[in-house]
N, C-alpha and C positions, 0 to 999 in steps of 0.2 A: 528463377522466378522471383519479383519482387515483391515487397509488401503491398508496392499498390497491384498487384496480379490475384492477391487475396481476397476470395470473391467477402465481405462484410467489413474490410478494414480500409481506411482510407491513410494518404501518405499527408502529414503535417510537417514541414521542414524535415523529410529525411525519416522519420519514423510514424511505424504504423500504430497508430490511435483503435483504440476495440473498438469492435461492434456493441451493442446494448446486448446481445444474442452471445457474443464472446466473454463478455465481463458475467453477464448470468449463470454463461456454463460456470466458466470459471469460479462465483462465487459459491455455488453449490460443493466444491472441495473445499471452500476455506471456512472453517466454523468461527461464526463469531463474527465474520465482518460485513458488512454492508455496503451499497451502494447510498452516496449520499450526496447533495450540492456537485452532483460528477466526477465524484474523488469517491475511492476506497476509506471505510471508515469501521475503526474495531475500538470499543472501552471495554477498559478492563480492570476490574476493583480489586486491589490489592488488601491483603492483611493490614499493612501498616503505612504509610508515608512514605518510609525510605526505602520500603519495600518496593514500591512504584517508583522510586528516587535509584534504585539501583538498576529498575529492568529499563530505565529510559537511559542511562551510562550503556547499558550491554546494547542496546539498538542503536543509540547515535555511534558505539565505537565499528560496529558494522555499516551504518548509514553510510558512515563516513569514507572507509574501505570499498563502498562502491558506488561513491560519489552520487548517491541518491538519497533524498533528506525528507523522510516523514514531517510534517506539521505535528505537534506533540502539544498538546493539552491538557496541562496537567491540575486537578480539581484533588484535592487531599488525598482521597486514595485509590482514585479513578482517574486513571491514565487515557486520555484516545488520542491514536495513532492517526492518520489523516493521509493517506496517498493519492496525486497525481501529479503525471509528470506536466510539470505548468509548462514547460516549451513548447508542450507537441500542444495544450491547450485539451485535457483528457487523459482517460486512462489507458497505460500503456503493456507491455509484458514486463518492464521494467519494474512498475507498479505489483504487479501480480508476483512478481520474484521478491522482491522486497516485504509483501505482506504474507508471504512462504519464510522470508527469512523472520520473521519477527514471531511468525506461531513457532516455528523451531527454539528461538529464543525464550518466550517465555512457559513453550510445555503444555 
């Protein structure tokens, strides 16, 4: 079965794009992040500066590793993290994996 066989997801070049019904369940496991401008969106205040200067090193060295790249916002000690996959034009499982990997990251 393919993604476009999935009855609320639709196929954007090759990958399936959530439903508003899939990204809701979905946000309901991830504390802290929100749905925002149609991208996944988490701030998170740090102790210090380089405190938030160090947890955006440990995300971009994972980002990096699987070649999917947060938008990162960094305001003194309020860091927000920013997901969607802009190909597919929306948020993806790519997305949801990525903002799994970043709450594992910063605890």
């Amino acid at each position: 079965m393919g993604s476009e066989d999935i009855p609320g997801r639709y196929t954007v070049e090759g990958m399936a794009v959530l439903s508003d019904d899939q990204v809701d369940a979905a946000l309901s496991e991830l504390e802290g992040w929100e749905r925002a401008d149609g991208a996944l969106r988490r701030s998170v205040k740090f102790p210090a500066f380089l405190d938030g200067i160090e947890a955006v090193r440990r995300v971009a060295e994972h980002a990096e590793a699987a070649d999917h790249h947060p938008d990162i916002d960094i305001r003194w000690r309020t860091v927000t993290f920013t997901l969607v996959t802009h190909s597919e034009g929306g948020i993806t499982d790519k997305d949801l994996a990525m903002a799994r990997e970043i709450d594992g990251l910063l605890g």
